[in-house]
C-alpha positions as CSV (number, residue, x, y, z in Angstrom):
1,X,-10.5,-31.8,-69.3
2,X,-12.4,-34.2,-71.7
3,X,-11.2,-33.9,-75.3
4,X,-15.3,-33.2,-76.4
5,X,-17.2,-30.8,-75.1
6,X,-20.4,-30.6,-76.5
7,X,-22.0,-26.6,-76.7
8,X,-25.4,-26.3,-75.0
9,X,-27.9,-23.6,-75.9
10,X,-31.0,-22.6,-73.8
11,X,-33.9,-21.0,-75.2
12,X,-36.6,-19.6,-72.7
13,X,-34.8,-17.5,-69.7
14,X,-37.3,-18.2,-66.9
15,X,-37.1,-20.4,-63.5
16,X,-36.5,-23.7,-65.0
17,X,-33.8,-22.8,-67.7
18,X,-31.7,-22.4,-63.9
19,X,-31.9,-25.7,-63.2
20,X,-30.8,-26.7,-66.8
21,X,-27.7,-24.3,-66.7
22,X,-26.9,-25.6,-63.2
23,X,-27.2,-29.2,-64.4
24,X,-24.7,-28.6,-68.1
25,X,-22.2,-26.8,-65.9
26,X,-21.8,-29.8,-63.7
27,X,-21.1,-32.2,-66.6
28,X,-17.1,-31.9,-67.6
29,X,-17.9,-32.8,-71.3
30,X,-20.2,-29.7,-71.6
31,X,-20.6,-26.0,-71.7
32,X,-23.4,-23.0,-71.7
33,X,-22.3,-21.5,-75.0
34,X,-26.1,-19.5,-75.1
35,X,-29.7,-18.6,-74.1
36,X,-32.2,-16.8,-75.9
37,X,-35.8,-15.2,-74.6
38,X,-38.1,-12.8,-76.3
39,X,-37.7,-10.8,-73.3
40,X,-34.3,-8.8,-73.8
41,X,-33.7,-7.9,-69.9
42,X,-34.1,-11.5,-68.9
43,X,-32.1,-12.8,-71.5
44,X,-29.3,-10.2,-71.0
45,X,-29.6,-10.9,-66.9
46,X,-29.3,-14.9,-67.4
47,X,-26.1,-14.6,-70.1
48,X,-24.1,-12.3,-67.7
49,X,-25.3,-14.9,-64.5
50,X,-23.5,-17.6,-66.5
51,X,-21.0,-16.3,-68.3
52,X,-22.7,-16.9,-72.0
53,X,-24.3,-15.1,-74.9
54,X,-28.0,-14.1,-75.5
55,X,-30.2,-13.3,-78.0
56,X,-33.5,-12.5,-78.5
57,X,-34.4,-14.6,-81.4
58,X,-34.0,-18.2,-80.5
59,X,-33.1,-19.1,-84.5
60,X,-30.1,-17.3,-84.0
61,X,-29.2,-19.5,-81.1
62,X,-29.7,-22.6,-83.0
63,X,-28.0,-21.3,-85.8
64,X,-24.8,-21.4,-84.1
65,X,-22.7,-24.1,-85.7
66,X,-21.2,-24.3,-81.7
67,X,-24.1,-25.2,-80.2
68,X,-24.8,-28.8,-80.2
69,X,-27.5,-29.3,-77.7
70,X,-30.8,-27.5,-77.1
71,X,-33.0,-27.3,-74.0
72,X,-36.5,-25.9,-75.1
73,X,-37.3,-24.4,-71.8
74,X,-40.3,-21.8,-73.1
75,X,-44.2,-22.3,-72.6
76,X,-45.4,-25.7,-73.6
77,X,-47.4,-24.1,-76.6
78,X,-43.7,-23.3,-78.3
79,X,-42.0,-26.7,-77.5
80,X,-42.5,-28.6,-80.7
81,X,-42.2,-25.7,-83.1
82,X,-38.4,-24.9,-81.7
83,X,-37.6,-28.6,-81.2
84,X,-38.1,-28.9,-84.8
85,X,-36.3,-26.2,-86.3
86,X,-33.4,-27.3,-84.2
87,X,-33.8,-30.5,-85.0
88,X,-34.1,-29.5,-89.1
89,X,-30.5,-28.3,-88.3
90,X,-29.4,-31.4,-86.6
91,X,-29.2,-30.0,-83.5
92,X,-29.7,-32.4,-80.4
93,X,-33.0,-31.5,-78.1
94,X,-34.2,-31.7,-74.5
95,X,-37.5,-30.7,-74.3
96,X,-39.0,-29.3,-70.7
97,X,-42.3,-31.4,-69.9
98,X,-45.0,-31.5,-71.5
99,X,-43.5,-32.6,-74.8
100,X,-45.8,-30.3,-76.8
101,X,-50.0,-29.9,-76.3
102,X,-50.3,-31.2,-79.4
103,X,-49.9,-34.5,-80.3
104,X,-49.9,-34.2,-83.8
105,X,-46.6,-31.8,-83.6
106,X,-45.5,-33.8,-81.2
107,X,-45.4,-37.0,-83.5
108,X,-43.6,-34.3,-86.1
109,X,-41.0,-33.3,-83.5
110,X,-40.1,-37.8,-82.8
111,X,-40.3,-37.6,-86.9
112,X,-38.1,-35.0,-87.5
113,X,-35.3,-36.1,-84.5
114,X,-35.6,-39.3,-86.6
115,X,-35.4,-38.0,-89.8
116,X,-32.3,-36.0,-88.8
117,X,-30.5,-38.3,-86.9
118,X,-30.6,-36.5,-83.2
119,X,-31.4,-36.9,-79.8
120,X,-34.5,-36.3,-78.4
121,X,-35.1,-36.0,-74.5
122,X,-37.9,-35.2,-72.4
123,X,-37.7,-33.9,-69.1
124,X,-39.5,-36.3,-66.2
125,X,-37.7,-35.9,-63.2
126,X,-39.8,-37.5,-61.4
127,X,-40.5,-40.6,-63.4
128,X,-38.8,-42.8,-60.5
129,X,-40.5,-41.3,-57.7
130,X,-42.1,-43.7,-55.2
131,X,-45.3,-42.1,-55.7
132,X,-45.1,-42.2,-59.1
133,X,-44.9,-45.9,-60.1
């Protein structure tokens, strides 16, 4: 078992946020420590599917001096405003695409990773595609 485990913490419950849970339980150095969704039942279903704690309110999540990383899986529309209060507490962040659909909070959300010394990630999967490039 590595000697650092970093604690992971996903905040939007639907079909995506399955492929991110997937994906940190397949890294040794990592662990599902929670998710959060405004919807209750979903949250509650997801936490007991992977064996972590939920919460409603994603600043209790990121609040969590245990979790390390967080994966904004919600609708686009939320991405910047989460990434930056996670960030504020110096929490790292993966972003689902698109980054934000504003560019202005998007340029906040690079400042504040900056500002607060994290990681910032955006998921492209399929940046490397052959039909991509």
């Amino acid at each position: 078992m590595p000697s650092c485990r970093f604690g992971f913490g996903i905040i939007g419950c639907g079909n995506i946020s399955r492929i991110h849970a997937a994906a940190i339980q397949s890294i040794g150095s990592a662990r599902l420590v929670a998710v959060a969704d405004n919807n209750k039942e979903r949250a509650e279903k997801f936490s007991a599917e992977y064996g972590c704690e939920h919460y409603r309110d994603y600043t209790e999540l990121i609040n969590r001096p245990d979790i390390d990383v967080v994966t904004v899986c919600t609708p686009s529309s939320l991405h910047g405003d989460i990434a930056i209060a996670a960030a504020n507490l110096g929490k790292h962040v993966i972003i689902e695409k698109p980054f934000d659909i504003n560019l202005e909070k998007a340029d906040e959300v690079i400042r504040v990773c900056k500002e607060n010394n994290v990681k910032l990630s955006v998921v492209l999967q399929h940046r490397f595609d052959p039909d991509i490039s």
